[in-house]
C-alpha positions in Angstrom: 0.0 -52.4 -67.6 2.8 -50.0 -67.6 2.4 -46.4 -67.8 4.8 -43.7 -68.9 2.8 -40.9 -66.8 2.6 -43.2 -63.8 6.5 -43.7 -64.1 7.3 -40.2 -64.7 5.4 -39.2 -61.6 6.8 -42.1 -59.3 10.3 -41.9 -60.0 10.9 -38.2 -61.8 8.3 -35.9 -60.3 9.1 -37.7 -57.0 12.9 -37.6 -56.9 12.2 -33.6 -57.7 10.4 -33.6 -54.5 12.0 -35.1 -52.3 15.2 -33.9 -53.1 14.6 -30.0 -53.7 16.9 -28.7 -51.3 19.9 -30.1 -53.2 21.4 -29.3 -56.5 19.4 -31.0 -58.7 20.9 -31.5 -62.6 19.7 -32.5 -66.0 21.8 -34.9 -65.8 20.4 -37.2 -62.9 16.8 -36.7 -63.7 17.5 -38.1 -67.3 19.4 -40.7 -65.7 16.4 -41.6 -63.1 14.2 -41.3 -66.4 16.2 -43.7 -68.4 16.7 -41.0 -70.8 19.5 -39.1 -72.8 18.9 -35.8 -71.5 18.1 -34.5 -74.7 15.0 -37.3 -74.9 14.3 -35.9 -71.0 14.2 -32.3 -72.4 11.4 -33.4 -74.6 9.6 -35.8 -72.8 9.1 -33.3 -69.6 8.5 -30.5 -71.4 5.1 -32.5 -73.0 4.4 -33.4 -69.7 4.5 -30.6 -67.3 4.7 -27.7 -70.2 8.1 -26.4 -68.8 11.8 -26.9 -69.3 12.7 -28.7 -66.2 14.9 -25.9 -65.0 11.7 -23.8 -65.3 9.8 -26.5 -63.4 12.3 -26.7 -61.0 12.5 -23.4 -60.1 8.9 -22.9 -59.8 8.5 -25.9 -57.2 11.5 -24.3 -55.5 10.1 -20.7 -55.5 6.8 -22.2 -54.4 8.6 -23.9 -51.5 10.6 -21.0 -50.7 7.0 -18.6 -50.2 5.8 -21.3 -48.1 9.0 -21.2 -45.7 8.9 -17.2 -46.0 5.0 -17.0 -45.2 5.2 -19.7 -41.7 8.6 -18.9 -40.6 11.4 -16.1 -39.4 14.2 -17.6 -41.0 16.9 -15.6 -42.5 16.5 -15.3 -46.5 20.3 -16.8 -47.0 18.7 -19.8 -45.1 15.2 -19.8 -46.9 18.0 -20.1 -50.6 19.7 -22.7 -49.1 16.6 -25.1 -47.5 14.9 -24.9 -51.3 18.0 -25.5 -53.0 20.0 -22.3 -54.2 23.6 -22.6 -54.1 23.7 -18.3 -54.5 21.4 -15.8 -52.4 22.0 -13.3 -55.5 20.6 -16.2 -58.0 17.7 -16.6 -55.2 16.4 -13.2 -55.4 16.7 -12.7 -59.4 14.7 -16.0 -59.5 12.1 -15.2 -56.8 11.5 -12.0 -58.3 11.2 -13.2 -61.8 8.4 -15.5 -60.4 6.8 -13.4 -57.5 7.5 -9.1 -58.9 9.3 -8.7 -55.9 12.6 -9.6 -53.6 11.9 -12.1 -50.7 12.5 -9.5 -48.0 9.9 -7.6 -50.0 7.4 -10.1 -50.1 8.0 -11.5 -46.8 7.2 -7.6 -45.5 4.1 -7.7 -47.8 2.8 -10.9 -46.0 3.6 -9.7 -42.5 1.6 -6.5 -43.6 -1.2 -8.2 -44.5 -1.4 -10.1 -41.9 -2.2 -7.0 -39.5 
């Protein structure tokens, strides 16, 4: 039997995934979905209780802690790799989710890690 969750995760949740490092839009999610993107607004935000620029930028802040935790890569690399197209628009998003700047938290980790 078909089912909308099971579809949503294959195709949607997937194509988010696996395709985080590039620009992303409404648009082509809706499109993957089958959905006008105002139906797609809905729909996602039932399933995963965020708008999906919320939800994207929460995988892609997620991703971007990992890289800053395990590597030494410069932060204008760390934006770029998780999908940012602007290092300003990076850091305003990062801190919004984290309280702090990447450099910031990437010095926190180091400290801690001492």
């Amino acid at each position: 039997p078909f089912s909308v969750q099971v579809y949503f995760q294959d195709t949607v949740v997937n194509f988010i995934n696996d395709n985080l490092h590039e620009t992303i839009s409404l648009r082509q999610a809706a499109d993957i979905a089958c959905m006008t993107e105002t139906s797609f607004c809905r729909f996602f935000k039932r399933r995963t209780k965020k708008s999906f620029s919320q939800y994207l930028n929460a995988l892609r802040i997620n991703r971007a802690c990992e890289i800053l935790r395990q590597t030494n890569k410069a932060i204008t690399d760390v934006a770029c790799i998780c999908g940012f197209n602007s290092v300003s628009h990076f850091s305003r998003v990062f801190k919004e989710h984290t309280g702090m700047n990447p450099f910031h938290y990437r010095r926190s980790i180091n400290e801690t890690r001492f």
